[in-house]
Backbone of each chain as nested JSON, in Angstrom:
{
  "chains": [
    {"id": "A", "residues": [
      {"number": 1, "name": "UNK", "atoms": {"N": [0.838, -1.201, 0.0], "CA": [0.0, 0.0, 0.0], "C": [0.874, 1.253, 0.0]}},
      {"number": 2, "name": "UNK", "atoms": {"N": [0.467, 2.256, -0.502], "CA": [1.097, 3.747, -0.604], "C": [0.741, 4.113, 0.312]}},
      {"number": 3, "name": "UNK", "atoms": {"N": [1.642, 5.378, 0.437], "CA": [1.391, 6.051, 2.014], "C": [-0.052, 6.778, 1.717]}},
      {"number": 4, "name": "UNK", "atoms": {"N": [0.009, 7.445, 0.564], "CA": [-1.589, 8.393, 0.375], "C": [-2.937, 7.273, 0.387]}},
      {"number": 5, "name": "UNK", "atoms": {"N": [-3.213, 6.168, 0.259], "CA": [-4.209, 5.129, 0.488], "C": [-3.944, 4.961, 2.016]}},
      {"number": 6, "name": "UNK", "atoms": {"N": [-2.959, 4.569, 2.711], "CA": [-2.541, 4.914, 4.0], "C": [-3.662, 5.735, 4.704]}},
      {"number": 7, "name": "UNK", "atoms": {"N": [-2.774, 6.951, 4.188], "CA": [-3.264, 8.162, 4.541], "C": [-4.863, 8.01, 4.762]}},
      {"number": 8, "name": "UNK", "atoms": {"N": [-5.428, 7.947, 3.551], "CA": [-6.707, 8.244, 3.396], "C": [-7.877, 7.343, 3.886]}},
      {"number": 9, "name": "UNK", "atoms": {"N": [-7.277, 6.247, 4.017], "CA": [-8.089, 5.291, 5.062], "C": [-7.971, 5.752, 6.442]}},
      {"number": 10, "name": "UNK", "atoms": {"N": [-7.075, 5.919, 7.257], "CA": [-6.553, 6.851, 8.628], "C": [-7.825, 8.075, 8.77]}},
      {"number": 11, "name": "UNK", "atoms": {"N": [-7.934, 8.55, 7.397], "CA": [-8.74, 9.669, 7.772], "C": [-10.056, 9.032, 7.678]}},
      {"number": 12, "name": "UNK", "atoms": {"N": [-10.524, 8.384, 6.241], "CA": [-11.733, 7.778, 6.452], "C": [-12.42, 6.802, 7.773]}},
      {"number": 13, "name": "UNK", "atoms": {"N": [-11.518, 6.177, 8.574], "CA": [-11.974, 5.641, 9.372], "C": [-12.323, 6.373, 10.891]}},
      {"number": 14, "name": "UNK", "atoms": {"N": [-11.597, 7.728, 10.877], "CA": [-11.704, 7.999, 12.089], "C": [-13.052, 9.299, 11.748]}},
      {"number": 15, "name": "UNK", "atoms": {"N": [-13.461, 9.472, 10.38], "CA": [-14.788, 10.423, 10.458], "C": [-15.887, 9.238, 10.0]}},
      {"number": 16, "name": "UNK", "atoms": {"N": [-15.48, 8.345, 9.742], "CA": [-16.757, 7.124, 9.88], "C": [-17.224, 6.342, 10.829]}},
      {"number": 17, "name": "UNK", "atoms": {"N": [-15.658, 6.582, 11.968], "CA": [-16.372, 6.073, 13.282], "C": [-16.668, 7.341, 14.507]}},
      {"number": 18, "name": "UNK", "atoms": {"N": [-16.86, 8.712, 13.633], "CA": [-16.267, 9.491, 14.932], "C": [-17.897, 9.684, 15.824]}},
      {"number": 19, "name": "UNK", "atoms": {"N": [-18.767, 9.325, 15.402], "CA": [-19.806, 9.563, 15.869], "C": [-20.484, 7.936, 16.656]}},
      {"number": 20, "name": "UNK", "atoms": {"N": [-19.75, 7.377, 16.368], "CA": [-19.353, 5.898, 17.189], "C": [-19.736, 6.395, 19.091]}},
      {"number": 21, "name": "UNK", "atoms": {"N": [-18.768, 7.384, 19.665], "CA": [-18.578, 7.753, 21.468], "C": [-19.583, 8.662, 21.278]}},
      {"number": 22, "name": "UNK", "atoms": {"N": [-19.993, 9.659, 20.099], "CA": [-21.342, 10.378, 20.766], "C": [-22.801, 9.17, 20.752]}},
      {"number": 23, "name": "UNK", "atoms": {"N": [-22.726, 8.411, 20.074], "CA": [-23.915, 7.697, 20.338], "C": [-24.045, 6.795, 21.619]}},
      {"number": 24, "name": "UNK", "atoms": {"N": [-22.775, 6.111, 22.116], "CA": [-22.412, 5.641, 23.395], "C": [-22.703, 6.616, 24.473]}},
      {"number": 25, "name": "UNK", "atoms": {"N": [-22.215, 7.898, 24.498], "CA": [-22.17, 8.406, 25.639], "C": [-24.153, 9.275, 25.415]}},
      {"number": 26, "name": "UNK", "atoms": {"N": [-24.515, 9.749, 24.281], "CA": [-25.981, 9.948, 24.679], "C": [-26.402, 8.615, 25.156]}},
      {"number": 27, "name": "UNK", "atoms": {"N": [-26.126, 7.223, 24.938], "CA": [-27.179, 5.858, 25.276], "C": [-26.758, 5.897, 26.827]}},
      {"number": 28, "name": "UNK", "atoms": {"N": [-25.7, 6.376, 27.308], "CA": [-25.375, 6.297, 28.709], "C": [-26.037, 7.308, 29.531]}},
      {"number": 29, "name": "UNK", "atoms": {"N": [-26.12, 8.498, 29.363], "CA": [-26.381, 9.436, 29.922], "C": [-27.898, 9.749, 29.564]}},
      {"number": 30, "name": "UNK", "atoms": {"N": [-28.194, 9.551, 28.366], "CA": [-29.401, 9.976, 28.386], "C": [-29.926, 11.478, 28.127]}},
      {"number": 31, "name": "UNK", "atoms": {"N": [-28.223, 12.174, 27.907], "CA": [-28.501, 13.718, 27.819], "C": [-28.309, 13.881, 26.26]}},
      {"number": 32, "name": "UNK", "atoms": {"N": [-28.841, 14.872, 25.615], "CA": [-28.83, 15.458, 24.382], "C": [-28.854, 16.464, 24.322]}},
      {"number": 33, "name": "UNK", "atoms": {"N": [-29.262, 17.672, 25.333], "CA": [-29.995, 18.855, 25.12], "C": [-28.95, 19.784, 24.579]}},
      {"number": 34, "name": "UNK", "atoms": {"N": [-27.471, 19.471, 24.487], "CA": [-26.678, 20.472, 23.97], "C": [-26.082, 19.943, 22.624]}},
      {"number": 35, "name": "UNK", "atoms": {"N": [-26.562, 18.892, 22.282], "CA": [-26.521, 18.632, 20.433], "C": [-27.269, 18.989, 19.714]}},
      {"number": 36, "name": "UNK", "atoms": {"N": [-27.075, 19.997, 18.752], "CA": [-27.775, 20.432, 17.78], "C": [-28.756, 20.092, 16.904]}},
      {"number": 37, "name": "UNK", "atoms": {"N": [-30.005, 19.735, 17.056], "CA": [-30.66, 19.079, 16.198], "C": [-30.544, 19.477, 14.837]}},
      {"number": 38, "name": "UNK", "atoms": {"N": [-30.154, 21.202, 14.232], "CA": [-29.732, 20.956, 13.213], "C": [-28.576, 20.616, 12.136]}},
      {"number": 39, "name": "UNK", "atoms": {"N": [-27.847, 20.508, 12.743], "CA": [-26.611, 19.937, 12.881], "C": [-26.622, 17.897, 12.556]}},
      {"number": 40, "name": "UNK", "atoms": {"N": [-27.583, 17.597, 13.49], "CA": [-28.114, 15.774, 13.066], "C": [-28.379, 15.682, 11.736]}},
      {"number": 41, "name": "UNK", "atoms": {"N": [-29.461, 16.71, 11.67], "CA": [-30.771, 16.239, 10.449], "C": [-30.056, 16.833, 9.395]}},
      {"number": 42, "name": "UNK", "atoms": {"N": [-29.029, 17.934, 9.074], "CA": [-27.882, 18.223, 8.071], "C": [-26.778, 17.363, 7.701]}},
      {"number": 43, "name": "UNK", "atoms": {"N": [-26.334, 16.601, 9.285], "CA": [-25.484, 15.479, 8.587], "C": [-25.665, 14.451, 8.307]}},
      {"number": 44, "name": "UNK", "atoms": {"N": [-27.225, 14.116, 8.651], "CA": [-28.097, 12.609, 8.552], "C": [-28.413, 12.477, 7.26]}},
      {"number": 45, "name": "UNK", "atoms": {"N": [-28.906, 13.74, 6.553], "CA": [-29.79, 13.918, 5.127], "C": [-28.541, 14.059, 4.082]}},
      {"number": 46, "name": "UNK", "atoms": {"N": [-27.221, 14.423, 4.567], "CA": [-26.053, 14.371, 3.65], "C": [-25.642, 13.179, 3.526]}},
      {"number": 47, "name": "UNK", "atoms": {"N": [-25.189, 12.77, 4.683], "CA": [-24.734, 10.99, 4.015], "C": [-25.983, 10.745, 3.728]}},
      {"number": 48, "name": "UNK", "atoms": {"N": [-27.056, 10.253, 3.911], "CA": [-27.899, 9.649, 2.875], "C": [-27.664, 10.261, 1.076]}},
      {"number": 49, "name": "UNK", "atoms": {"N": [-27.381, 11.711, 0.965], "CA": [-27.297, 11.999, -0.513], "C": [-25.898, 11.423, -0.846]}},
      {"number": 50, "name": "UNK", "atoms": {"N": [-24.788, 11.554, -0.111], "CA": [-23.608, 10.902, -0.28], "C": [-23.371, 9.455, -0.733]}},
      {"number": 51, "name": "UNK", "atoms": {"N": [-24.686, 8.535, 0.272], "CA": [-25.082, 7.48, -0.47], "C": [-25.172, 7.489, -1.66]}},
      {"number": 52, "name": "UNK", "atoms": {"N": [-25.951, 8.09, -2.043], "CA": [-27.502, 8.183, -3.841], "C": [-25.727, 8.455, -4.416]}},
      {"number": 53, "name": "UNK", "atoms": {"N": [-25.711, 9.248, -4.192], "CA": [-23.756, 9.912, -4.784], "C": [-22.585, 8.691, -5.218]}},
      {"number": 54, "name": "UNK", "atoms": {"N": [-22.483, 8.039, -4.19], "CA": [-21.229, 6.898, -4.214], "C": [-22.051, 5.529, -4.81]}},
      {"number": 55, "name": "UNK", "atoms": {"N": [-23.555, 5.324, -5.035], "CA": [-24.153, 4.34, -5.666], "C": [-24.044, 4.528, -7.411]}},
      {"number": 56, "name": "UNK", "atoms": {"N": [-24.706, 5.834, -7.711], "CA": [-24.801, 6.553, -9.207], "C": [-23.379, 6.276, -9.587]}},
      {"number": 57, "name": "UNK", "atoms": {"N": [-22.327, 6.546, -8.995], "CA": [-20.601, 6.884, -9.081], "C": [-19.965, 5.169, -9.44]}},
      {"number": 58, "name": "UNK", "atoms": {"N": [-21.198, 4.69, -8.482], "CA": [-20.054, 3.278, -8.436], "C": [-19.144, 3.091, -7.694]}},
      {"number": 59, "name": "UNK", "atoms": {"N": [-19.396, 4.17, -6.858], "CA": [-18.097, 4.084, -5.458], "C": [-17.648, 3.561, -4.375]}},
      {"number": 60, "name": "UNK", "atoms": {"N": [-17.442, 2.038, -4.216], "CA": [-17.895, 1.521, -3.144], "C": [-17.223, 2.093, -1.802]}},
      {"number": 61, "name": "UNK", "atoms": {"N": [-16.06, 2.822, -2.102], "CA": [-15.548, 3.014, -0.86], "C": [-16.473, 4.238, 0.156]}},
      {"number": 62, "name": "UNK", "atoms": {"N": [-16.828, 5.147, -0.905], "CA": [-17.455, 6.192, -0.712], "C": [-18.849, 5.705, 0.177]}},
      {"number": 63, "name": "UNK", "atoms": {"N": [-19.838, 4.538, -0.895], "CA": [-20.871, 4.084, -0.416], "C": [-20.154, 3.317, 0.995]}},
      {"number": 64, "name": "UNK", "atoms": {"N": [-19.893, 2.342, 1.081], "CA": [-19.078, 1.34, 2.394], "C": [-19.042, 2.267, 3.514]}},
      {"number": 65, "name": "UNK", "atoms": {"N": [-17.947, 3.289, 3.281], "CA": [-17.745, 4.652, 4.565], "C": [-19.32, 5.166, 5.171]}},
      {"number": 66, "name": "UNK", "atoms": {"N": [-20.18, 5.768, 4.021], "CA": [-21.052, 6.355, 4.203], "C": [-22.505, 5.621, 4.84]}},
      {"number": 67, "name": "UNK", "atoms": {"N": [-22.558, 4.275, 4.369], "CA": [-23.621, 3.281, 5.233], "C": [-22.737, 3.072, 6.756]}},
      {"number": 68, "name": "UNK", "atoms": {"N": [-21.777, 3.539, 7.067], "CA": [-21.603, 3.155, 8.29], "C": [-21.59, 4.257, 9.292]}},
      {"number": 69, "name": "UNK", "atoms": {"N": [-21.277, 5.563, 8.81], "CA": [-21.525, 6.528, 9.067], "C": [-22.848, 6.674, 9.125]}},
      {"number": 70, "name": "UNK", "atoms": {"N": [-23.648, 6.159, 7.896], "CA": [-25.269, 6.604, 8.831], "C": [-25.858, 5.834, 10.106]}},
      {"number": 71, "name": "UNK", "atoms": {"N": [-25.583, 4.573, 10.368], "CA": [-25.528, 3.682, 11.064], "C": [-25.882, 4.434, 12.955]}},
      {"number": 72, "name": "UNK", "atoms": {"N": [-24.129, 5.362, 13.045], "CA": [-23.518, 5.957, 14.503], "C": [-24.533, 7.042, 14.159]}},
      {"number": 73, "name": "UNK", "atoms": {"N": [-24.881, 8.016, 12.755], "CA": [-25.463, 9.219, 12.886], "C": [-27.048, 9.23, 13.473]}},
      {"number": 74, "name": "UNK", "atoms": {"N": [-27.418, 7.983, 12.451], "CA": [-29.139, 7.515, 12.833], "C": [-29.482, 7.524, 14.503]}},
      {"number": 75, "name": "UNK", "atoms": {"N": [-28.394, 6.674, 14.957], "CA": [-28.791, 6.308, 16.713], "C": [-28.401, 7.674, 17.111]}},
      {"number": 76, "name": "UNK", "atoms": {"N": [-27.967, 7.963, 16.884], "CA": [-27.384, 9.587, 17.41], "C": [-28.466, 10.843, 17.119]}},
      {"number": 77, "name": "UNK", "atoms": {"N": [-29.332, 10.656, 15.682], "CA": [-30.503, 11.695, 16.256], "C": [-31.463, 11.037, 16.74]}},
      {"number": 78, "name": "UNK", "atoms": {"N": [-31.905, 10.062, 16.231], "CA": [-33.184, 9.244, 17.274], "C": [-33.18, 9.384, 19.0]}},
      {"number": 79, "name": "UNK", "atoms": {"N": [-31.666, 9.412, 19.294], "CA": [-32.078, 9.532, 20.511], "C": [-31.879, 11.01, 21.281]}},
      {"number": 80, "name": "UNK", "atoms": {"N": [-31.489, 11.535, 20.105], "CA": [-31.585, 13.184, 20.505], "C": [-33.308, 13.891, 20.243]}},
      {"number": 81, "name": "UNK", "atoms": {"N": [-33.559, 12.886, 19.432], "CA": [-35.073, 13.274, 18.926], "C": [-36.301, 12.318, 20.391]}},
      {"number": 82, "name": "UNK", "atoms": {"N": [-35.773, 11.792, 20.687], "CA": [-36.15, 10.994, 22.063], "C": [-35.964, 11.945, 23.462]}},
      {"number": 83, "name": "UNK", "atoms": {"N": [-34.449, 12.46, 23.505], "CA": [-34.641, 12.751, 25.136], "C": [-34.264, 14.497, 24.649]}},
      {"number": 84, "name": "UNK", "atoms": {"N": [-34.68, 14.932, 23.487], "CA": [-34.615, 16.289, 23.249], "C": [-33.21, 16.48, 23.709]}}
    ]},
    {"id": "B", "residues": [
      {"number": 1, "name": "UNK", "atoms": {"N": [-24.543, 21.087, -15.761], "CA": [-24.241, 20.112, -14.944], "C": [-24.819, 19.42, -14.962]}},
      {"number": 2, "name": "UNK", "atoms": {"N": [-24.781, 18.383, -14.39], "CA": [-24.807, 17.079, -14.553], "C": [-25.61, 16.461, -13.294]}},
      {"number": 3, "name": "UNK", "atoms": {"N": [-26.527, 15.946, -13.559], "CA": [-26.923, 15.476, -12.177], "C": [-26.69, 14.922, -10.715]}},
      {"number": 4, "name": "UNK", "atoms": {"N": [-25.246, 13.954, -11.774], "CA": [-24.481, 13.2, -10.394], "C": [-23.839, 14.678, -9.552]}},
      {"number": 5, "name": "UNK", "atoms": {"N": [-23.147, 15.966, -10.346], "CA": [-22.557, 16.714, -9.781], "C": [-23.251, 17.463, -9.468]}},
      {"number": 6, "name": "UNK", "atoms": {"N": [-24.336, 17.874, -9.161], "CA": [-25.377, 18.601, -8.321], "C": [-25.393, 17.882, -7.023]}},
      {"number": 7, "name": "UNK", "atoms": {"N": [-26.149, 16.585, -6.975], "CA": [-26.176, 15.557, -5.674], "C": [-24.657, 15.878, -5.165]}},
      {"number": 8, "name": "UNK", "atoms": {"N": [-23.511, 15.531, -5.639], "CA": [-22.024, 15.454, -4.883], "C": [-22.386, 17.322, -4.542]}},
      {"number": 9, "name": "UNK", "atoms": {"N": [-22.499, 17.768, -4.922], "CA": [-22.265, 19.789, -4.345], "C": [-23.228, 19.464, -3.242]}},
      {"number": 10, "name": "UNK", "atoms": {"N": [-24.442, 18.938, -2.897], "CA": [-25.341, 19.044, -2.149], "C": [-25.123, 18.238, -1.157]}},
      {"number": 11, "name": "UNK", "atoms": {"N": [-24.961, 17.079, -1.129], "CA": [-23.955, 16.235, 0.141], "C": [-23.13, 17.014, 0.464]}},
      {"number": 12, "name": "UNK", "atoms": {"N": [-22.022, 17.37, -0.371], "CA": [-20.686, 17.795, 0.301], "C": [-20.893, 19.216, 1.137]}},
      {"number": 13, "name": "UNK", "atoms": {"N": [-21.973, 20.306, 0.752], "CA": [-22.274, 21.559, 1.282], "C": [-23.141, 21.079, 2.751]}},
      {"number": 14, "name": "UNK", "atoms": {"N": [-23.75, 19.933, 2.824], "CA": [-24.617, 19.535, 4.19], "C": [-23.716, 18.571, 4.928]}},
      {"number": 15, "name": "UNK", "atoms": {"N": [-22.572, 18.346, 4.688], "CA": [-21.572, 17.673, 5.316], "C": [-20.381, 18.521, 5.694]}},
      {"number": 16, "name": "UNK", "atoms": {"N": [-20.63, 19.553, 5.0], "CA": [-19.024, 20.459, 5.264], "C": [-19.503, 21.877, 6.141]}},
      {"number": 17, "name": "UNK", "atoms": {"N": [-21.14, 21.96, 6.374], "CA": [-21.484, 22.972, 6.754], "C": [-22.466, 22.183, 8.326]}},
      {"number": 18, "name": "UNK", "atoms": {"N": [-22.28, 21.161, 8.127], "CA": [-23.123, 20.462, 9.542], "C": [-23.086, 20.832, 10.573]}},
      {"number": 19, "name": "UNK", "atoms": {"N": [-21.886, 21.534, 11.117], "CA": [-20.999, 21.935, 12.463], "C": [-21.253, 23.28, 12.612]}},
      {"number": 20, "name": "UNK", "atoms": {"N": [-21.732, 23.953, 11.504], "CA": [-21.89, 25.694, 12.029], "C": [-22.977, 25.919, 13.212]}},
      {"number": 21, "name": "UNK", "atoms": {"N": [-24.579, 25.064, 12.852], "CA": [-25.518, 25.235, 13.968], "C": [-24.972, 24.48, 15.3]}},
      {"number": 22, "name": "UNK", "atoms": {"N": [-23.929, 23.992, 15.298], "CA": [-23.836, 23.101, 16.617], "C": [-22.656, 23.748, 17.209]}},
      {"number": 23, "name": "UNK", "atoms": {"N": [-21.983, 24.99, 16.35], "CA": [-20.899, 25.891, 16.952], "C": [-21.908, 27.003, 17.558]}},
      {"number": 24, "name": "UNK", "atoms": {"N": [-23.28, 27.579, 16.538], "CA": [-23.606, 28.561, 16.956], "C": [-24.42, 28.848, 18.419]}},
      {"number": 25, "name": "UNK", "atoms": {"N": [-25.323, 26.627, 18.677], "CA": [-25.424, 26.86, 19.45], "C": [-24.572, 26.898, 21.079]}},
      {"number": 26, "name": "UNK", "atoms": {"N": [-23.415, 26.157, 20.644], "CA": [-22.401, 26.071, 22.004], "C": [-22.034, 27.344, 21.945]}},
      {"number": 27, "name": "UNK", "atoms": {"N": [-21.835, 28.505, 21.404], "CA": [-21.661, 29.839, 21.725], "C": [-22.901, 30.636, 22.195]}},
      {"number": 28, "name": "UNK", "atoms": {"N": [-23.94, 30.062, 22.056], "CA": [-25.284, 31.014, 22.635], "C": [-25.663, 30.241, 24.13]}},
      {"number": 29, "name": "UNK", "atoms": {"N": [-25.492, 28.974, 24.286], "CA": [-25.756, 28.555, 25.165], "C": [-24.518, 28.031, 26.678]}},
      {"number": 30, "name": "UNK", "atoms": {"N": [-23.276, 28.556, 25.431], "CA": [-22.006, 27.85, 26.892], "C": [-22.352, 26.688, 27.435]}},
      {"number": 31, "name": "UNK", "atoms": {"N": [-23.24, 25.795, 27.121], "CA": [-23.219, 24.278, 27.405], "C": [-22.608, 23.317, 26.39]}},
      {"number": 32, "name": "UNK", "atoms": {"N": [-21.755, 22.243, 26.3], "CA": [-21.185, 21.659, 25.471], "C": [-21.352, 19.8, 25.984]}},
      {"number": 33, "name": "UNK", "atoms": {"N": [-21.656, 19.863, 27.545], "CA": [-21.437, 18.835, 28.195], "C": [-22.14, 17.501, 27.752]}},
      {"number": 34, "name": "UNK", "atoms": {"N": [-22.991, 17.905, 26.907], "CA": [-23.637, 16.285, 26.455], "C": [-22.649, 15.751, 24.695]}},
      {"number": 35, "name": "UNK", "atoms": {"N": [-21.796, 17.28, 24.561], "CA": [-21.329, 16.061, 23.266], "C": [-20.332, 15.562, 23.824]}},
      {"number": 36, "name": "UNK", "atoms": {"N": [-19.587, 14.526, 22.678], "CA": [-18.626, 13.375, 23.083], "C": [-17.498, 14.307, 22.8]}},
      {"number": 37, "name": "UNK", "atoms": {"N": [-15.873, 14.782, 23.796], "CA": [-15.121, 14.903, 23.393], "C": [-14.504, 14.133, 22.454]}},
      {"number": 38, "name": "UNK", "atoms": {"N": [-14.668, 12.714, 22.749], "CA": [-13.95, 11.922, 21.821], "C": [-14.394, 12.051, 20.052]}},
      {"number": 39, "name": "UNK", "atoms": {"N": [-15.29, 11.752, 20.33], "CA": [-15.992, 12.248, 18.777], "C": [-15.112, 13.32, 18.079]}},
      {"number": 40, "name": "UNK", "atoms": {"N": [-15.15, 14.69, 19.095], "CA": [-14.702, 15.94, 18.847], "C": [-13.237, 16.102, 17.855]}},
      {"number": 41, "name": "UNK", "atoms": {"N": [-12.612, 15.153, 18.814], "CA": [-11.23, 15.06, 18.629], "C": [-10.856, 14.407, 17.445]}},
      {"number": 42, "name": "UNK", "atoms": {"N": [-11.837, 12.908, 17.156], "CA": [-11.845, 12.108, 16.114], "C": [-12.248, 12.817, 14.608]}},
      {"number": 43, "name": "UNK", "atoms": {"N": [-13.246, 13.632, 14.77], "CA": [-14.209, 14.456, 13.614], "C": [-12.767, 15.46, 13.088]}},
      {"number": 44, "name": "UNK", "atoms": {"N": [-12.017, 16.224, 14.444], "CA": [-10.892, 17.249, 13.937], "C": [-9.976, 16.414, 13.546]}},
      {"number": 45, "name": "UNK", "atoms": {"N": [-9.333, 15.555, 14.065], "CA": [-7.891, 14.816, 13.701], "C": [-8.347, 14.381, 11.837]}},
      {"number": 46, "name": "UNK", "atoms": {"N": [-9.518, 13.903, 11.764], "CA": [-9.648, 13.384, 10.744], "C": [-10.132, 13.949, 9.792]}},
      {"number": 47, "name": "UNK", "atoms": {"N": [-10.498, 15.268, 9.728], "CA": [-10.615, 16.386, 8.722], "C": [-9.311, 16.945, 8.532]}},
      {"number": 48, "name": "UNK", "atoms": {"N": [-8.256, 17.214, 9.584], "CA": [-6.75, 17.214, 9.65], "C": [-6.247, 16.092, 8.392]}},
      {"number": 49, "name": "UNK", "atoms": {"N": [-6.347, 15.336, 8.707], "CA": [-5.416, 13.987, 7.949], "C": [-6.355, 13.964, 6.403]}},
      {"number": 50, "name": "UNK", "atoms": {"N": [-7.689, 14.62, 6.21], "CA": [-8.403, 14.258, 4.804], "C": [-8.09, 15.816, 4.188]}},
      {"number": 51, "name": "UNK", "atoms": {"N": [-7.114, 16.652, 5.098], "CA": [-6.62, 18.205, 3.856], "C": [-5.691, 17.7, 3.448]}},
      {"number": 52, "name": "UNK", "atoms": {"N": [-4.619, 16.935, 4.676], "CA": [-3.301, 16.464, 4.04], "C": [-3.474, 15.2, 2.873]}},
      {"number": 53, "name": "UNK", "atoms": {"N": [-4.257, 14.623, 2.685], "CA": [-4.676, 13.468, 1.875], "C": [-5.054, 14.406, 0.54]}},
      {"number": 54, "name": "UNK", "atoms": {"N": [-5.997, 15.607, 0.762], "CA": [-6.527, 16.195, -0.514], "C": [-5.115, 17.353, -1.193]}},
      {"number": 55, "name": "UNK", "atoms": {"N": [-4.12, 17.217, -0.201], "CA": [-3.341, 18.056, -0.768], "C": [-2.712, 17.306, -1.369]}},
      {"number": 56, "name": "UNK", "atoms": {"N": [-2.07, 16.04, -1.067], "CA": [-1.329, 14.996, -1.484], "C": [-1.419, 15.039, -2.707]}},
      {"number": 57, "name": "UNK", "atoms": {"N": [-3.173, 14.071, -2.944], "CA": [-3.901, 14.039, -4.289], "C": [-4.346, 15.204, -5.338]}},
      {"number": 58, "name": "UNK", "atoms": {"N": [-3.766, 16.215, -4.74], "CA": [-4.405, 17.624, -5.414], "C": [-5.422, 17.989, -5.351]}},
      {"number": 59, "name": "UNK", "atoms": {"N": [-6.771, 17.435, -4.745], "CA": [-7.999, 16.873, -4.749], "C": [-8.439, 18.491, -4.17]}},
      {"number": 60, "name": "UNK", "atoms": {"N": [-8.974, 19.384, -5.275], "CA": [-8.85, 20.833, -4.721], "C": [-10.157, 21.049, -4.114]}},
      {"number": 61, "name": "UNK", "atoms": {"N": [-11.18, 20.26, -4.675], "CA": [-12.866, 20.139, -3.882], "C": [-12.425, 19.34, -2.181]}},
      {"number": 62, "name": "UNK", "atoms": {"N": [-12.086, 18.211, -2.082], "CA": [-11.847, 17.661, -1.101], "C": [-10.94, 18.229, 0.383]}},
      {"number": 63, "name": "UNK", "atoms": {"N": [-10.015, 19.036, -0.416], "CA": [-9.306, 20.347, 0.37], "C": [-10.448, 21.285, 0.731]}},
      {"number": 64, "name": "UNK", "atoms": {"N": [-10.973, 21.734, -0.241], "CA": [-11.621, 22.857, 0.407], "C": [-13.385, 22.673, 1.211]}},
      {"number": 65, "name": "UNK", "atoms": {"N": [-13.738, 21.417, 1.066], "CA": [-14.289, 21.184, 1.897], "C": [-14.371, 20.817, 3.077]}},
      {"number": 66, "name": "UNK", "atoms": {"N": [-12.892, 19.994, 3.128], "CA": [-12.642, 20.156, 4.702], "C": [-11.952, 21.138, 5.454]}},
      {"number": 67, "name": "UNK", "atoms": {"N": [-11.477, 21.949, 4.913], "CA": [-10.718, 23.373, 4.845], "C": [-11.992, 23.732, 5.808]}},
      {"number": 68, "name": "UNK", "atoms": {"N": [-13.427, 23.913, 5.187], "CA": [-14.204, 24.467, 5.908], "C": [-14.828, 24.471, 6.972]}},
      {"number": 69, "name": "UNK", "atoms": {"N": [-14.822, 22.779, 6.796], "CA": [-15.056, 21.461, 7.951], "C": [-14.502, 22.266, 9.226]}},
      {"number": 70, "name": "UNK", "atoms": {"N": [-13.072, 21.894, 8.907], "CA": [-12.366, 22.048, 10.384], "C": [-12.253, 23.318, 10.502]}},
      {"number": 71, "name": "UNK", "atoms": {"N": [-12.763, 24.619, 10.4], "CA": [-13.464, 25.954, 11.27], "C": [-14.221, 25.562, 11.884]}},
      {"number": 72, "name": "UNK", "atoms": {"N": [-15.389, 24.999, 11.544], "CA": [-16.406, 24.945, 12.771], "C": [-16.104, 23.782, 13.618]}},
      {"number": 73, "name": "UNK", "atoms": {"N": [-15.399, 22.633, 12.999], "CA": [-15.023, 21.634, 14.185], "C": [-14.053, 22.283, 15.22]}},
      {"number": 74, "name": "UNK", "atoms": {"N": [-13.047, 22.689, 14.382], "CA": [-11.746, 23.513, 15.825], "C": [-12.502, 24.357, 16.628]}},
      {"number": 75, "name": "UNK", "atoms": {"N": [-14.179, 25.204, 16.092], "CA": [-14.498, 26.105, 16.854], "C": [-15.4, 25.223, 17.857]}},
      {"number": 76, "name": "UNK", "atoms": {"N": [-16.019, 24.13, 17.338], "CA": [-16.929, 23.616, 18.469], "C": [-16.214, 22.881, 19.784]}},
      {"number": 77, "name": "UNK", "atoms": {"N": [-14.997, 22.433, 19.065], "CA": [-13.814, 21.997, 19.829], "C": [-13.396, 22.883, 21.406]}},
      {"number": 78, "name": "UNK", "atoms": {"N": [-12.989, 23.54, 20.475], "CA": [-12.198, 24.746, 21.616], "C": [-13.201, 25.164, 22.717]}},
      {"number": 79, "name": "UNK", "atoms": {"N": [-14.885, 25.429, 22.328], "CA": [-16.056, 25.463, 23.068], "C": [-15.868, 24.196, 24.015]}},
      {"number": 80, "name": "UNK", "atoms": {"N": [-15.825, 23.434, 23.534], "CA": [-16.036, 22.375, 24.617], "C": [-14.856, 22.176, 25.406]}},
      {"number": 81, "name": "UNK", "atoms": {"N": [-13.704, 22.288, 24.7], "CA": [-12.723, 22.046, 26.067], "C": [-12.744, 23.399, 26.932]}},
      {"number": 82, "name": "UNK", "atoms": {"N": [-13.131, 24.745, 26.116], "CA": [-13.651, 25.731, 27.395], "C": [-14.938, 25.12, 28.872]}},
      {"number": 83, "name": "UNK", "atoms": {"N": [-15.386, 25.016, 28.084], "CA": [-16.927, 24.908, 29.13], "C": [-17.522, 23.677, 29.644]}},
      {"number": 84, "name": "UNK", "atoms": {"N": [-16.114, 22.225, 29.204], "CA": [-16.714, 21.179, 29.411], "C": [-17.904, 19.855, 29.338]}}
    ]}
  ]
}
């Protein structure tokens, strides 16, 4: 592997899992009230178009990253949309 | 344009602009305590490592969308390690 595929997995994995500890720590706590709901429903409704994007493209890496990213984002507004 | 490149401008503008309402509200409200630092750190390090990846590749859209990214992440950042 090259260092720039390297590279770019390093980065892809740590903004595809970065919403991984906010969904843990809202399921723990139970608090939300200082996450932005518009902020969720802007980055919830983007990877979904990012999806439609990396499917049309043929992109699997793009699509792969982005179904997992919606995955941490989904539990992350549902339960902001739950305990406000 | 092209359809696929309308959808990619429209993901990438609701993915690169997600963080402004969730900076504007940790500056109106000085509460930060329900998001995940870790997240925080993961979302910046890895918009960090996807400029150096887009500079690598020349990738001048991919630069400058996370170019934009990480303003409001470093700013929601710095909010939270202020106010906890």
């Amino acid at each position: 592997m090259n260092v720039e595929l390297i590279i770019g997995l390093v980065a892809a994995s740590l903004t595809t899992f970065g919403f991984l500890p906010q969904s843990i720590k809202a399921i723990r706590t139970k608090h939300t009230g200082d996450l932005s709901l518009i902020t969720l429903i802007m980055l919830e409704v983007g990877i979904i178009i990012w999806i439609i994007y990396g499917y049309l493209k043929s992109d699997i890496p793009l699509l792969a990253a982005n179904c997992i990213s919606l995955v941490f984002m989904t539990f992350t507004l549902i339960l902001k949309l739950r305990h406000g």
